[in-house]
mmCIF file of the N, C-alpha and C atoms, coordinates in Angstrom:
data_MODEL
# 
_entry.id   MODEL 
# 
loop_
_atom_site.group_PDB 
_atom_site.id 
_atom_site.type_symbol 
_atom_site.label_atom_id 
_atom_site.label_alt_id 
_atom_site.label_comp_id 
_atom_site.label_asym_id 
_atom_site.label_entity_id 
_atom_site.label_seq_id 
_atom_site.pdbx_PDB_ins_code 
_atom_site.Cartn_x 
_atom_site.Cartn_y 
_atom_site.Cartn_z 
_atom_site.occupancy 
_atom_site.B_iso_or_equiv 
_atom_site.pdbx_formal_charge 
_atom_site.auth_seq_id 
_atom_site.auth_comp_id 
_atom_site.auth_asym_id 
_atom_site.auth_atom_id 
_atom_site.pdbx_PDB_model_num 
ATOM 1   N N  . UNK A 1 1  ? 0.856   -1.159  0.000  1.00 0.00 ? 1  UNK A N  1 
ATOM 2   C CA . UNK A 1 1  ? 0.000   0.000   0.000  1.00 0.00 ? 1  UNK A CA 1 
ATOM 3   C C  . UNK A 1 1  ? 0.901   1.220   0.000  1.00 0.00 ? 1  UNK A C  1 
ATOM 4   N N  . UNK A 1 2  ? 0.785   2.001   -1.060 1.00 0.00 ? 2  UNK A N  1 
ATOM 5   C CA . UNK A 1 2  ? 1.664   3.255   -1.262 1.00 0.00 ? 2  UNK A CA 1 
ATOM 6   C C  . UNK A 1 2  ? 0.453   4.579   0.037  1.00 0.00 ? 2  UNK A C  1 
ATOM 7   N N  . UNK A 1 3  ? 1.428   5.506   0.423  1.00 0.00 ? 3  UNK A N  1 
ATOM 8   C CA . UNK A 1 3  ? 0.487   6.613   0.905  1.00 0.00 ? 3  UNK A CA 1 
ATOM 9   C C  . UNK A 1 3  ? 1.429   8.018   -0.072 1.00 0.00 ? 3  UNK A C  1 
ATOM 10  N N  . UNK A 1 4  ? 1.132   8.777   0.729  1.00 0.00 ? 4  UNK A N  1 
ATOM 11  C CA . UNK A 1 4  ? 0.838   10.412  0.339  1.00 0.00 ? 4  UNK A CA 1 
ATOM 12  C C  . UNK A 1 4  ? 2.229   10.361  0.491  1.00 0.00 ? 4  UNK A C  1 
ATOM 13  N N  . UNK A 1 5  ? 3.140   11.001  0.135  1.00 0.00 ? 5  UNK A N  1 
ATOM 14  C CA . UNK A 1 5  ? 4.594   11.369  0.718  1.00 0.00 ? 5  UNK A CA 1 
ATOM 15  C C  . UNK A 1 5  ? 5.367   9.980   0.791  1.00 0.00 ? 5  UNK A C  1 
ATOM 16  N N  . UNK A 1 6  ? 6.460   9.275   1.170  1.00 0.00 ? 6  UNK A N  1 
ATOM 17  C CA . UNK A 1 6  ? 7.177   8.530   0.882  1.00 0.00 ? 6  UNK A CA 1 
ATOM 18  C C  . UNK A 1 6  ? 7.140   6.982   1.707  1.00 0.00 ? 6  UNK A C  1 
ATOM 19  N N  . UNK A 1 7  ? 5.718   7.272   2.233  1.00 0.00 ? 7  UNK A N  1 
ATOM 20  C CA . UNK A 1 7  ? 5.449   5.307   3.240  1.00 0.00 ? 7  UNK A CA 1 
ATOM 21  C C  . UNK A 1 7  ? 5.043   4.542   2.195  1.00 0.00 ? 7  UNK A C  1 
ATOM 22  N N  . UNK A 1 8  ? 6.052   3.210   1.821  1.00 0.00 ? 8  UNK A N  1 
ATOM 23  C CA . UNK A 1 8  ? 5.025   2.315   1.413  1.00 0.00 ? 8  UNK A CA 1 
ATOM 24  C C  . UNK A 1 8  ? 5.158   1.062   2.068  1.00 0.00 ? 8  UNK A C  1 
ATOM 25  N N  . UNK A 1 9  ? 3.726   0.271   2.144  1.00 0.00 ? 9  UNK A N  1 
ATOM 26  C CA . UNK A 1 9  ? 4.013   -0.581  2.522  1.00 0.00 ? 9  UNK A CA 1 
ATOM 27  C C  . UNK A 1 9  ? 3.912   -1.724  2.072  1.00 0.00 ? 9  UNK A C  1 
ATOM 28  N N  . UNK A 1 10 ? 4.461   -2.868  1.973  1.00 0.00 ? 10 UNK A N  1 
ATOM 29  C CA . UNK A 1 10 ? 4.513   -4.178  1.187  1.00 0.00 ? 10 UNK A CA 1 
ATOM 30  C C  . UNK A 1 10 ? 3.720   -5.315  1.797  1.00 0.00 ? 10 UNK A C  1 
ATOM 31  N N  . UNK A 1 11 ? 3.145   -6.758  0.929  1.00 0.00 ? 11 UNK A N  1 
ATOM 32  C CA . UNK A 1 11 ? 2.780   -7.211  1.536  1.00 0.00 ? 11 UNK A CA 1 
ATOM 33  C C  . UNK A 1 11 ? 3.036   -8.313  0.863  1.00 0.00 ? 11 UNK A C  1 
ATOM 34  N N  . UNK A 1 12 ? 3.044   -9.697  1.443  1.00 0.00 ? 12 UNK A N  1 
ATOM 35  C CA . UNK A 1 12 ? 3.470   -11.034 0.407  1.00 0.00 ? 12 UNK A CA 1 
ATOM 36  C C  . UNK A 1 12 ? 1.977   -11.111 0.328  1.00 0.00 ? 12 UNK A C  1 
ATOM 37  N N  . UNK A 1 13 ? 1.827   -12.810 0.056  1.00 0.00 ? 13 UNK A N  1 
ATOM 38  C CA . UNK A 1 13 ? 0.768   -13.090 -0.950 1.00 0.00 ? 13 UNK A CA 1 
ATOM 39  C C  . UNK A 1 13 ? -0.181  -13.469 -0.044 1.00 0.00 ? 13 UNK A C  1 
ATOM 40  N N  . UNK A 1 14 ? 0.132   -13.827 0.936  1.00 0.00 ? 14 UNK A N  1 
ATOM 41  C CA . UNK A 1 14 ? -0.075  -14.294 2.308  1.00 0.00 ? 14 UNK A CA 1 
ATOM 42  C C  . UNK A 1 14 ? -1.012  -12.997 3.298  1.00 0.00 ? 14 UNK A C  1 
ATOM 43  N N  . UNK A 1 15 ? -1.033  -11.632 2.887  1.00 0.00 ? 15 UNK A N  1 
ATOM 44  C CA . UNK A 1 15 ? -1.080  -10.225 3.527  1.00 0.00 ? 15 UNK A CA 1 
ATOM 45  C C  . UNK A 1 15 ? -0.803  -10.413 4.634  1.00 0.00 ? 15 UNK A C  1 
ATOM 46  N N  . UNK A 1 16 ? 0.651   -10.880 4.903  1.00 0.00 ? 16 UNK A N  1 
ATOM 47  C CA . UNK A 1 16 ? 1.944   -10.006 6.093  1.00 0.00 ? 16 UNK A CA 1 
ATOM 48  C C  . UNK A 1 16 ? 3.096   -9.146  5.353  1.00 0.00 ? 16 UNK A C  1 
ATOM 49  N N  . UNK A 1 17 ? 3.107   -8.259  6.340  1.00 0.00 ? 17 UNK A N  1 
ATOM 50  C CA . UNK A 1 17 ? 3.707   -7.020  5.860  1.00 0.00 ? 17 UNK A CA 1 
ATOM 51  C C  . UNK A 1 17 ? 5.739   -7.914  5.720  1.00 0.00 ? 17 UNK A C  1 
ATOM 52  N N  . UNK A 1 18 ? 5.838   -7.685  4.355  1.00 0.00 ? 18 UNK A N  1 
ATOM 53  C CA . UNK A 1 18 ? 7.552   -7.649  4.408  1.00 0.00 ? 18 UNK A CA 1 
ATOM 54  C C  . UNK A 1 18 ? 8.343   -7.245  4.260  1.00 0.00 ? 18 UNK A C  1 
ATOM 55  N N  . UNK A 1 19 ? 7.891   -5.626  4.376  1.00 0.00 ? 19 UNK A N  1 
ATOM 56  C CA . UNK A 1 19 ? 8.550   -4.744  3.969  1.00 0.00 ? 19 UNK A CA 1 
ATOM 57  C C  . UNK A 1 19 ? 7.947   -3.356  4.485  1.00 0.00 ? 19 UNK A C  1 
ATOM 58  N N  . UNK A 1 20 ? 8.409   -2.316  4.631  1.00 0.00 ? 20 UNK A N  1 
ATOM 59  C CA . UNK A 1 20 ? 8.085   -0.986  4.215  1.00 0.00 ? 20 UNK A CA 1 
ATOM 60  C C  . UNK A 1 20 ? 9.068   0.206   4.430  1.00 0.00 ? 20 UNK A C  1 
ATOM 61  N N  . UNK A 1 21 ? 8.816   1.629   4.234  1.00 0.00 ? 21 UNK A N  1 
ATOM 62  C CA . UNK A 1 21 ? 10.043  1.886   3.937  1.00 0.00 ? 21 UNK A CA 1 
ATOM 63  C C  . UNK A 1 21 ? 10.214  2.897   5.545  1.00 0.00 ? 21 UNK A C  1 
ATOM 64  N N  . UNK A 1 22 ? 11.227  3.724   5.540  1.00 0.00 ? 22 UNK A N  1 
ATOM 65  C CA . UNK A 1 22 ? 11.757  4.323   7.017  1.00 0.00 ? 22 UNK A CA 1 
ATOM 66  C C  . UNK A 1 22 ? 10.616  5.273   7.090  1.00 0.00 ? 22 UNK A C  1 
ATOM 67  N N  . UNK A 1 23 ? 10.000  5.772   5.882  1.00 0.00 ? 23 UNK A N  1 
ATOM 68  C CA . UNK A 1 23 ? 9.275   6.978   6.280  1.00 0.00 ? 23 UNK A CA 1 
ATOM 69  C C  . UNK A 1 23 ? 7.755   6.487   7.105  1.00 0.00 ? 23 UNK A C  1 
ATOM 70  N N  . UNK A 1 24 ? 7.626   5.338   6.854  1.00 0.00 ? 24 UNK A N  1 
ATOM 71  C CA . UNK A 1 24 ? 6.122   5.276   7.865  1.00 0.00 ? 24 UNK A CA 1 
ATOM 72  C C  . UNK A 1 24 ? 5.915   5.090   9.085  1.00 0.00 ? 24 UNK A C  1 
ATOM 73  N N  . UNK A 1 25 ? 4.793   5.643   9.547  1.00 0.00 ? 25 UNK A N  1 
ATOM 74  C CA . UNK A 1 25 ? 4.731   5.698   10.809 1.00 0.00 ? 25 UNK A CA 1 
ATOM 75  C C  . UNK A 1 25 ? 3.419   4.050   11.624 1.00 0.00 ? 25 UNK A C  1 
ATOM 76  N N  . UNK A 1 26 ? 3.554   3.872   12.608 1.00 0.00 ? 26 UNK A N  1 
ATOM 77  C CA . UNK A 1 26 ? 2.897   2.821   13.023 1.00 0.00 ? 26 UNK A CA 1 
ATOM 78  C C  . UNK A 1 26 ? 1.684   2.623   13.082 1.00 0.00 ? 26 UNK A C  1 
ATOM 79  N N  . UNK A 1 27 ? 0.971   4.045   12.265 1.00 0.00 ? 27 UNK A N  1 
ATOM 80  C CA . UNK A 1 27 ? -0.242  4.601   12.355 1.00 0.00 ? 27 UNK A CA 1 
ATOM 81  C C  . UNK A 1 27 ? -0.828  3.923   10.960 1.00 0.00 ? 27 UNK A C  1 
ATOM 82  N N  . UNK A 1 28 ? 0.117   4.255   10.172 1.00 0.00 ? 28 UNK A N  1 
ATOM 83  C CA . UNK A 1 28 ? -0.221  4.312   8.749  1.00 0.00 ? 28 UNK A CA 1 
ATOM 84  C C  . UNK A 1 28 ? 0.266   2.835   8.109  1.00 0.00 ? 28 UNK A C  1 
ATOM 85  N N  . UNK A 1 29 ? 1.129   1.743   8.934  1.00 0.00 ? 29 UNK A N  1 
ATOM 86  C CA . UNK A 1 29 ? 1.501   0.537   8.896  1.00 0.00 ? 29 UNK A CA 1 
ATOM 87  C C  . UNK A 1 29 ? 0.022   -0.323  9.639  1.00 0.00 ? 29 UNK A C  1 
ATOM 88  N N  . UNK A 1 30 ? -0.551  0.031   10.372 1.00 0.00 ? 30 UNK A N  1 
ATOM 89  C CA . UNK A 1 30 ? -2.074  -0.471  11.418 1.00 0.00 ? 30 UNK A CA 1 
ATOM 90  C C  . UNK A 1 30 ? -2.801  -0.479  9.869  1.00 0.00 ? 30 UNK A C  1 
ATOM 91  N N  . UNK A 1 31 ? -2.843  1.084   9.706  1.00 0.00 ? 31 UNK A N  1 
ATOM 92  C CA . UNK A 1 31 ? -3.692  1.183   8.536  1.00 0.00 ? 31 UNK A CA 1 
ATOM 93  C C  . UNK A 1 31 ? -3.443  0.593   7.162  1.00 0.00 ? 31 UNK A C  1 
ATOM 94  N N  . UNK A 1 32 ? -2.621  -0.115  6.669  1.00 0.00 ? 32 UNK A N  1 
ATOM 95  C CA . UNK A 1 32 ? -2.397  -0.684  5.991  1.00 0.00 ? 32 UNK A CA 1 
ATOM 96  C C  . UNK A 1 32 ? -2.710  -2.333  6.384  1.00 0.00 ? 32 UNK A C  1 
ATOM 97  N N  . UNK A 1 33 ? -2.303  -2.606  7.320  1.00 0.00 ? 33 UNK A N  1 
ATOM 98  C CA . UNK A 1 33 ? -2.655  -4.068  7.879  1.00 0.00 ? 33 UNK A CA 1 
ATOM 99  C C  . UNK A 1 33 ? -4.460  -4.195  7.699  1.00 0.00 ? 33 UNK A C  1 
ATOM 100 N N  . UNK A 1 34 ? -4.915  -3.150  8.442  1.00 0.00 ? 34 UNK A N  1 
ATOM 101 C CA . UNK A 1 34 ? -6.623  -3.295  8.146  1.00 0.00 ? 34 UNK A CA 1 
ATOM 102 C C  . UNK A 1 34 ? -6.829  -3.298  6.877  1.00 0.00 ? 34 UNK A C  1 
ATOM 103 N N  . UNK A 1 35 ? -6.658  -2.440  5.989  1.00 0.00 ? 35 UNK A N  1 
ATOM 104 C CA . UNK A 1 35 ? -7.120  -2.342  4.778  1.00 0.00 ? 35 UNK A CA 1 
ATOM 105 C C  . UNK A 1 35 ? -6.519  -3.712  4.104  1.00 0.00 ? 35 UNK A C  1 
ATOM 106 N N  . UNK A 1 36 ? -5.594  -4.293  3.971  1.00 0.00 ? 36 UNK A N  1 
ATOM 107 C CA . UNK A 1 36 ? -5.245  -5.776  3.727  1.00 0.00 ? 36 UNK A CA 1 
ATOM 108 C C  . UNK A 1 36 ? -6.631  -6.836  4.484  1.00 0.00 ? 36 UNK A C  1 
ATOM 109 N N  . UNK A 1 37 ? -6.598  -6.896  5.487  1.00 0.00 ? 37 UNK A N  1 
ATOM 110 C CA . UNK A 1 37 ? -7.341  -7.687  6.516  1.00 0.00 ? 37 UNK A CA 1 
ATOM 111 C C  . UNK A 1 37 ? -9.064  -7.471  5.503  1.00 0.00 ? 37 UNK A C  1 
ATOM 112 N N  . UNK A 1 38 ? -9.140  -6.353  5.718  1.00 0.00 ? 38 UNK A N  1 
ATOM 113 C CA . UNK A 1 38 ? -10.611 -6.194  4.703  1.00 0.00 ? 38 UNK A CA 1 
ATOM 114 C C  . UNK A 1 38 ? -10.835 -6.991  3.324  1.00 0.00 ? 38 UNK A C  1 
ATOM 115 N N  . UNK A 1 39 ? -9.425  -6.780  2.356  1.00 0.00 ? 39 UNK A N  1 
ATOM 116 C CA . UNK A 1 39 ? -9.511  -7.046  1.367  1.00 0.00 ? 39 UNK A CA 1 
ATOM 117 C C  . UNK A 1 39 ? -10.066 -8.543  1.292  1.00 0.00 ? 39 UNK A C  1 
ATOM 118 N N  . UNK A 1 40 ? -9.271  -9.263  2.268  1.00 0.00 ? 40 UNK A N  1 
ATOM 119 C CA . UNK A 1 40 ? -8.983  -10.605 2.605  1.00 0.00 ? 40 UNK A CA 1 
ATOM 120 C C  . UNK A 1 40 ? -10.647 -11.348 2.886  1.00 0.00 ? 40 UNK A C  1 
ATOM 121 N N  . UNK A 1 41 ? -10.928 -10.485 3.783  1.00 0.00 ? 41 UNK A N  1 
ATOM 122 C CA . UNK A 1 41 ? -12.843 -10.539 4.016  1.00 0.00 ? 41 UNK A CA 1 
ATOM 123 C C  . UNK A 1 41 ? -13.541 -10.588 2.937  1.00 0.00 ? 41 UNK A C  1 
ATOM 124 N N  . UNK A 1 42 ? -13.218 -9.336  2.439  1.00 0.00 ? 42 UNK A N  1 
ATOM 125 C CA . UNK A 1 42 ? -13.988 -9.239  1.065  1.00 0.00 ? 42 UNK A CA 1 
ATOM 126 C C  . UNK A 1 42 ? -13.699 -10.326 -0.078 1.00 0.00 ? 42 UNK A C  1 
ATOM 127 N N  . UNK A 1 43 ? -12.566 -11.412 0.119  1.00 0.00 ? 43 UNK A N  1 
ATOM 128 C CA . UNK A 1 43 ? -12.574 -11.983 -1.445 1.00 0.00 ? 43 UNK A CA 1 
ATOM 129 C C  . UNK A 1 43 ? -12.505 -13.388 -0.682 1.00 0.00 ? 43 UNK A C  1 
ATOM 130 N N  . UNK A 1 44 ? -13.243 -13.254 0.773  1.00 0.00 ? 44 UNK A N  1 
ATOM 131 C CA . UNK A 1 44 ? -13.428 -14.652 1.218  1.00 0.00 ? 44 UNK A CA 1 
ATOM 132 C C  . UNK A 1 44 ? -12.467 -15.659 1.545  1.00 0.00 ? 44 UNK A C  1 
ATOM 133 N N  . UNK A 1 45 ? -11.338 -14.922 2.059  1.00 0.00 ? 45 UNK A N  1 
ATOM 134 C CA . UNK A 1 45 ? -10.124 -15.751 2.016  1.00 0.00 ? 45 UNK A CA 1 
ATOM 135 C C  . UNK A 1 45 ? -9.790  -15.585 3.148  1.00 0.00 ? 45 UNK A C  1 
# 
Protein backbone atom coordinates (compact mmCIF):
# COMPACT_ATOMS: atom_id res chain seq x y z
CA UNK A 1 0.00 0.00 0.00
CA UNK A 2 1.66 3.25 -1.26
CA UNK A 3 0.49 6.61 0.91
CA UNK A 4 0.84 10.41 0.34
CA UNK A 5 4.59 11.37 0.72
CA UNK A 6 7.18 8.53 0.88
CA UNK A 7 5.45 5.31 3.24
CA UNK A 8 5.02 2.32 1.41
CA UNK A 9 4.01 -0.58 2.52
CA UNK A 10 4.51 -4.18 1.19
CA UNK A 11 2.78 -7.21 1.54
CA UNK A 12 3.47 -11.03 0.41
CA UNK A 13 0.77 -13.09 -0.95
CA UNK A 14 -0.08 -14.29 2.31
CA UNK A 15 -1.08 -10.22 3.53
CA UNK A 16 1.94 -10.01 6.09
CA UNK A 17 3.71 -7.02 5.86
CA UNK A 18 7.55 -7.65 4.41
CA UNK A 19 8.55 -4.74 3.97
CA UNK A 20 8.08 -0.99 4.22
CA UNK A 21 10.04 1.89 3.94
CA UNK A 22 11.76 4.32 7.02
CA UNK A 23 9.27 6.98 6.28
CA UNK A 24 6.12 5.28 7.86
CA UNK A 25 4.73 5.70 10.81
CA UNK A 26 2.90 2.82 13.02
CA UNK A 27 -0.24 4.60 12.36
CA UNK A 28 -0.22 4.31 8.75
CA UNK A 29 1.50 0.54 8.90
CA UNK A 30 -2.07 -0.47 11.42
CA UNK A 31 -3.69 1.18 8.54
CA UNK A 32 -2.40 -0.68 5.99
CA UNK A 33 -2.65 -4.07 7.88
CA UNK A 34 -6.62 -3.30 8.15
CA UNK A 35 -7.12 -2.34 4.78
CA UNK A 36 -5.25 -5.78 3.73
CA UNK A 37 -7.34 -7.69 6.52
CA UNK A 38 -10.61 -6.19 4.70
CA UNK A 39 -9.51 -7.05 1.37
CA UNK A 40 -8.98 -10.61 2.60
CA UNK A 41 -12.84 -10.54 4.02
CA UNK A 42 -13.99 -9.24 1.06
CA UNK A 43 -12.57 -11.98 -1.44
CA UNK A 44 -13.43 -14.65 1.22
CA UNK A 45 -10.12 -15.75 2.02
Amino acid sequence: MKFEGACRVNFNKAGKVFSMTSACTPAQVTQAEDAMQRFFRAQGL
